[in-house]
N, C-alpha and C positions, 0 to 999 in steps of 0.2 A: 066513903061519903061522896055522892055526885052532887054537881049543881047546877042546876039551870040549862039543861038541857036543850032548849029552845031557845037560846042563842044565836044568832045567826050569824055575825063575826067575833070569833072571839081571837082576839090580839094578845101577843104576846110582846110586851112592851110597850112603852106610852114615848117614845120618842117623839119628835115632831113629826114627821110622815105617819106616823100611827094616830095622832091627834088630829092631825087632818083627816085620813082616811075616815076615822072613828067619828068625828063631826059630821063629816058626811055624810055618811051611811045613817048615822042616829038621825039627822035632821031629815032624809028620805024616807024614814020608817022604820028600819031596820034594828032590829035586837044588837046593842053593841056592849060588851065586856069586854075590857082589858086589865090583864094582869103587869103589874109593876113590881121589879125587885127591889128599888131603892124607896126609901123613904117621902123622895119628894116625884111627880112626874116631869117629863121633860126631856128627858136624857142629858146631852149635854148642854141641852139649853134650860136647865133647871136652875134656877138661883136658889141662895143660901143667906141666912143672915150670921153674921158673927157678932161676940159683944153686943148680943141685944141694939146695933143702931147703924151696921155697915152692912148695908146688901150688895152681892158678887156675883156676877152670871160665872157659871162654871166654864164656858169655853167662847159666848159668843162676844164679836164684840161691834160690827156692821153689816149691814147688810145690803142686799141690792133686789134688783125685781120685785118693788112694792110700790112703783107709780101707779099712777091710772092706766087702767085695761092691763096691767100687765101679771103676772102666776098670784105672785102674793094677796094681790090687789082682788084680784076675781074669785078667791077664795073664800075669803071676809066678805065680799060681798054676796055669795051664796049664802053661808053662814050667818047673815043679818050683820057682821061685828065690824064690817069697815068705817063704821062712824064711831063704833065704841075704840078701836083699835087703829091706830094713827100711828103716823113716821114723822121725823125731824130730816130732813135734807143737812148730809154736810155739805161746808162752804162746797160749790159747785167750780170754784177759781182754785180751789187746791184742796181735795181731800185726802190727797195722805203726800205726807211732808217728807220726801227724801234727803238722808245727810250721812255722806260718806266723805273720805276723807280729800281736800280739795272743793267738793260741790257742794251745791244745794240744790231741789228742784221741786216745786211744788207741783203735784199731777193733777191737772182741769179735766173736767167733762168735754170740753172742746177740745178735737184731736186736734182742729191745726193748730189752736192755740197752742198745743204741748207741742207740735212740730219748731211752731215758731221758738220754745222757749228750750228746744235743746239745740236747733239750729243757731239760737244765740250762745249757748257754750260750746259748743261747736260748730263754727261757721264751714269748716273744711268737708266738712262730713255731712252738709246740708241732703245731700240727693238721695246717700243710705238710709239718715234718719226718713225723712221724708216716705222714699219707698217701701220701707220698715211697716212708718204706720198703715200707709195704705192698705197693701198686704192683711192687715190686722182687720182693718176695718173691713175689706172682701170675705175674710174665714169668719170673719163674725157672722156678716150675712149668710153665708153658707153654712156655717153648723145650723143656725136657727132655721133657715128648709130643711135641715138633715133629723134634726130631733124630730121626737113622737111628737103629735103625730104627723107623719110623716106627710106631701102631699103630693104627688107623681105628677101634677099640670104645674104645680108652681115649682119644683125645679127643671122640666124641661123648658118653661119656662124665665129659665136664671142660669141656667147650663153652664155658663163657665165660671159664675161664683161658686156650684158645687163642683166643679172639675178642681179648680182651683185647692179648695177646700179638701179636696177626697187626698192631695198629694202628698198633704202635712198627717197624714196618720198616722206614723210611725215617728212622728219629729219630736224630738223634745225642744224647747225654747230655744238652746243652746246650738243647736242643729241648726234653728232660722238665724239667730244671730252673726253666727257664721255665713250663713248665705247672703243676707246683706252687708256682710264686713263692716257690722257697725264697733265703732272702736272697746277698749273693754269699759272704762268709764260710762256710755250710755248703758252698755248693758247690764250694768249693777242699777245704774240709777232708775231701768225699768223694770229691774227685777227683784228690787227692794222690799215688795209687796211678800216675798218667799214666806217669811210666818207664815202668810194663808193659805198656804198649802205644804206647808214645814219640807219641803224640796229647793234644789238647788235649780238653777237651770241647766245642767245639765243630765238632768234627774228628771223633771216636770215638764211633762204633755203639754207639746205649744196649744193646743185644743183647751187642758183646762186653765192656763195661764190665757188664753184669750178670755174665754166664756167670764171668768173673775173680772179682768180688767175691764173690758169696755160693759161688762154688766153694772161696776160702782163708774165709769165712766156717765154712760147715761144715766147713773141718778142712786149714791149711797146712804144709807140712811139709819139711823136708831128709831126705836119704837118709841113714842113720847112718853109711856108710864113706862119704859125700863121692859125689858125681855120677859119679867114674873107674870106681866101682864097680858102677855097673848098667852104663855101657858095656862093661867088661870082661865083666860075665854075661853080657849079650845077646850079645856077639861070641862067646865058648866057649860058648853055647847052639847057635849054628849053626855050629862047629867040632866037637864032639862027635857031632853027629849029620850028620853026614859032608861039609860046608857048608864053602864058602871065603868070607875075605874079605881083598880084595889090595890092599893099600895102597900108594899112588904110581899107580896107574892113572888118567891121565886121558884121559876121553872125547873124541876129536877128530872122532868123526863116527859113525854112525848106519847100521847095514847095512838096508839097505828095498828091496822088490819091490812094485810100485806103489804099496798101501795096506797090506799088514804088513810090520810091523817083525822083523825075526828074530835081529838080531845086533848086533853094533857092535865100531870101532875103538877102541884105547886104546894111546897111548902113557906108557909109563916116566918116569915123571918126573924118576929119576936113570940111568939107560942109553940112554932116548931111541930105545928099541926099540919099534915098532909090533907089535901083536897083534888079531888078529882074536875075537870070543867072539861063540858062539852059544849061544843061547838059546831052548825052546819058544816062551815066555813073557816080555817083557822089561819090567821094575819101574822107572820114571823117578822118583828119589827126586832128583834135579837140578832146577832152576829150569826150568819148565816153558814159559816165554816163551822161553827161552834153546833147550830142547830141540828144541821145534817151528822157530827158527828154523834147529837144526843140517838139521832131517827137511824142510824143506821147508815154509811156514807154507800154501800151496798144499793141500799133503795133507790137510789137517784140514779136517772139514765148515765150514759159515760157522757154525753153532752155537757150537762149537767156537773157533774162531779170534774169535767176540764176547768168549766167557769167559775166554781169554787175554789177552784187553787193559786186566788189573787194572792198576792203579797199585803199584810197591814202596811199602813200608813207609820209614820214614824209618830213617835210622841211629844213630846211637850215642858217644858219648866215653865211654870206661873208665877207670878210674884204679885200679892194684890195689897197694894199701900193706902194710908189714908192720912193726909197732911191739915195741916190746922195751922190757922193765921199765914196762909197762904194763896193766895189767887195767881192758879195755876196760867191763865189768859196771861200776867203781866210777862209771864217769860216763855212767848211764842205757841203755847199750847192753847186750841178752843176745838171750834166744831171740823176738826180732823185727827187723823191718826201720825203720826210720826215713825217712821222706818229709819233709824241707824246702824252706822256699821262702823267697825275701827277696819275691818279688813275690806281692800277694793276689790276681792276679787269673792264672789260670791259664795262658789263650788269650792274654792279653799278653804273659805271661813266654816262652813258646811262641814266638810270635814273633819278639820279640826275638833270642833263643837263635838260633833256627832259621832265621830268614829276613834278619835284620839281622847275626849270629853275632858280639851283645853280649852277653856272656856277666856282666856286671856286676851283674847283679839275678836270680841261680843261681833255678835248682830243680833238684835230684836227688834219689837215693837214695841211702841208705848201708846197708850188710848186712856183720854182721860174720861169715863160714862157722863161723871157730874157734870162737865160743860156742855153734854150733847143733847140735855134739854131742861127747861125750866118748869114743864109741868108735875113732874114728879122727883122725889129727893130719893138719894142712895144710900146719904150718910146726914148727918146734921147738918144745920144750917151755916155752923162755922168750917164745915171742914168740906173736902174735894178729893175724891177719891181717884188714882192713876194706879195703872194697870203695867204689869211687864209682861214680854210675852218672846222666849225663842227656841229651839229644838232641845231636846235631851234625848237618851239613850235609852230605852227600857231596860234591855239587860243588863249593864252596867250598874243602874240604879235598883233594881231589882237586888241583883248581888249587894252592894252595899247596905241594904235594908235588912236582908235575910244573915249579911253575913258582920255586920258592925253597924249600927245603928247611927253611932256617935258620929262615924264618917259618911255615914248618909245623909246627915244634919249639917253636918261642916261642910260637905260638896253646894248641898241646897245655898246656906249663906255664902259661900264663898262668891257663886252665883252672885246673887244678890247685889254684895257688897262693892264687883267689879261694877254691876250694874250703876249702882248707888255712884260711884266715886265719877263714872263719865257724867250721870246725873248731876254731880256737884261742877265737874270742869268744864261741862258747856253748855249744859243748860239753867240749874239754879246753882247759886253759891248757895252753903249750907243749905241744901235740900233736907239732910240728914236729921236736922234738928226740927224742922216741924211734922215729922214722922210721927203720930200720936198711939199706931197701929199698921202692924205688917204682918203677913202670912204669906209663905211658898208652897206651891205644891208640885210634883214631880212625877215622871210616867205611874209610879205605883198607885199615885193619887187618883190617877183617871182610872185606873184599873179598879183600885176600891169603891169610889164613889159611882163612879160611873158606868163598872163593869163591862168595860171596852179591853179585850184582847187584847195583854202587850202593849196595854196602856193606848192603846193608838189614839189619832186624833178624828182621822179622819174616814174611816171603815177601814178601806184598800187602799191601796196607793196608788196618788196620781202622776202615776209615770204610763210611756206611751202605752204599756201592753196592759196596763189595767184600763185605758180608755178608751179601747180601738173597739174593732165589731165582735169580740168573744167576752165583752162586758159580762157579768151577770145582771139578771133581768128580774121580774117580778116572777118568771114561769120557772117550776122545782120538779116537775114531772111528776109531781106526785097529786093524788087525788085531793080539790079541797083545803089546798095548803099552797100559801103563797108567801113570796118574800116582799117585806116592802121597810126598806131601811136604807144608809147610806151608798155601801157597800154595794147592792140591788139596784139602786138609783144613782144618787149623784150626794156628794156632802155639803152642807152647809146649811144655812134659815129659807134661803128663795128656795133652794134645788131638792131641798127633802119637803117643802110646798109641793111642790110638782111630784113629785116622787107619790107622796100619798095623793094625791088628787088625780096622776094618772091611772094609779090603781084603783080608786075610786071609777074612773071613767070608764076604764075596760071592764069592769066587774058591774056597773049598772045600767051602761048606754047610756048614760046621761053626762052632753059633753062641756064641759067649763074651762079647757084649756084648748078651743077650736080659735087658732090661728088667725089674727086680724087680716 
């Protein structure tokens, strides 16, 4: 049975970069379908309700690049939805609250202000930090000439911000920290941020550890109705303008005549009914290693088939709480995030966590949604929902699943419960007791729900050789078929914006992310 023939993109998967693209394209004219294998679209920006009265975004928790004129921003306002679609600014004097053992340090939007404020805990080491940021602040400039699109007068015109810039390609964080012999103390307390990109620094591409920080630097932020709410506009952005998007559809194989791609099978994930869809055009918003293995990894140039052979990203343990007769504000939580650590040394704790899966000596995150805006609720009006957030093992867990359950359960709370007891010793006394509702979830979780390879978080991994110049790209060498997903582009809420809207750009000449 064929459908719809007349097509003209037809997507595979409804991630974010696929909802942009597909907005796009629907709002210029264009035939847009997209098939979804999970239930809800989104990917892992999809939320969920549990107990009928607690909504959870599945992986996001802030974001950056949605000021004026800037990816997000220009996007929504294509799209008409920047007035309906709105951000909450965290505190700009400290949005994510670092605490390891000894310090404190809250990180501002203002670099010197952070200059000043670790120069005050360490006054000896003024000239390192100092040159540190700088540094920071020059590669920043310089990646932004370096990204697409690209512009040959404005960097010969900046030439030694891109010189500068071109020399950190191969660096990992840990690499520049050493270079300015900043002591190890600062460099936990600036690399505390690690969740967001579930690497250590000595793991993590000084490139995308810049691009994250001084991007929530210049301006972090929540969606005012909750993360549901851009998914839901992006999906009625391409329903309105005469656009499907079919959920429960999963892709079981790939219609192809030599080297283009024109179609693909999907089966129903509750009828179990196979369907054929064709497509002019067809959009791989699915794991891109997985895709090419369905098409044939033969088909694809040797170019091609190099830049497939990233590494995934590591995965995840989640812990999503919800407390009652509690106001999380009175014991230092609001509109920021919180980075703790029992371990000072980052790349050990890392370890540990991750490779030994001792989870005795934590780092995570914590993010409360509820305090991060007052226009929309998450949970009842009595309660306030907190979040945990830090690495897990896929395989590890994976084994435990597959091979004792019971001890798959007991890892998850043991988790947990460590977490729970720092929560009790230095943030709330008896945190435990206004717990009303709790649930964890773990690599296998993202893999189920999410249908991300090996659970991963973040496509590939952002280490130096998955970020340099042998990237994968939207181009597949194959006819008519194009990637446009994390992995293909970049991860997260701003950078899978850009990710579809650049592919949007080169595919219709109409340009919305041209350079101020």
């Amino acid at each position: 049975m064929k459908a719809n023939s007349q097509t003209d993109y037809l997507i595979v998967g409804s991630g974010i970069s696929a909802l942009v693209f597909g907005a796009l394209m629907a709002k210029a004219g264009k035939r847009v379908q997209i098939l979804e294998s999970h239930e809800h679209p989104g990917g892992f920006g999809h939320s969920f309700t549990l107990a009928k009265q607690y909504t959870f975004n599945a992986q996001l928790h802030y974001v950056w690049d949605c000021g004026e004129g800037n990816t997000v921003n220009r996007v929504l306002k294509r799209l008409g939805l920047d007035q309906e679609i709105t951000f909450e600014r965290y505190n700009p004097d400290g949005f994510d609250h670092m605490r390891m053992p000894g310090y404190r340090l809250e990180i501002p939007s203002d670099a010197e202000v952070l200059g000043d404020r670790l120069t005050h805990l360490f006054p000896e080491h003024e000239s390192a930090i100092r040159g540190f940021i700088a540094e920071v602040q020059t590669v920043r400039a310089g990646l932004k000439l370096l990204s697409p699109p690209v512009q040959p007068l404005d960097i010969l015109g900046h030439l030694g911000r891109a010189v500068t810039t071109a020399q950190y390609l191969n660096s990992t964080l840990q690499d520049v920290f050493d270079r300015f012999k900043l002591p190890a103390a600062v460099q936990t307390l600036l690399a505390l941020q690690w969740p967001d990109f579930l690497l250590p620094p000595n793991q993590l591409s000084f490139y995308a550890w810049v691009v994250l920080f001084c991007g929530y630097q210049e301006g972090a932020f929540y969606p005012t109705q909750h993360f549901e709410s851009v998914i839901n506009a992006l999906v009625q952005a391409i329903e309105e303008h005469g656009g499907q998007v079919l959920l429960n559809q999963e892709v079981v194989n790939f219609l192809v005549d030599g080297k283009t791609v024109y179609g693909l099978q999907a089966m129903h994930r509750i009828t179990h009914q196979t369907q054929d869809f064709m497509g002019q055009t067809v959009i791989c918003n699915m794991d891109p290693k997985r895709a090419a293995k369905m098409i044939g990894i033969e088909k694809f140039s040797k170019a091609v088939r190099k830049k497939l052979s990233y590494d995934y990203s590591p995965s995840n343990f989640m812990a999503y709480c919800v407390v009652k007769d509690l106001d999380l504000r009175d014991y230092g939580f609001g509109k920021w995030n919180t980075f703790h650590t029992e371990h000072p040394n980052l790349n050990d704790a890392f370890e540990q966590m991750y490779v030994e899966n001792d989870f005795s000596n934590l780092s995570f995150a914590i993010t409360t949604p509820t305090l991060l805006t007052e226009a929309g609720r998450d949970c009842p009006a009595d309660c306030q929902i907190v979040e945990f957030l830090t690495v897990a093992n896929y395989a590890y867990f994976k084994d435990l699943l597959e091979c004792d359950r019971k001890a798959y359960s007991q890892k998850k709370e043991e988790i947990l419960e460590r977490i729970l007891d720092i929560m009790e010793e230095q943030y709330i006394p008896d945190f435990r007791k206004h717990i009303v509702f709790k649930i964890t979830g773990s690599p296998t979780t993202n893999e189920r729900f999410c249908h991300c390879p090996n659970g991963n978080s973040y496509g590939s991994s952002l280490t130096p050789k998955n970020m340099g110049l042998g990237r994968l790209n939207h181009l597949t060498s194959l006819e008519n078929f194009y990637f446009c997903n994390a992995s293909s582009g970049y991860p997260g809420f701003a950078p899978t914006f850009w990710t579809g809207a650049l592919l949007y750009q080169r595919l219709s000449g109409d340009v919305i992310l041209e350079k101020p």
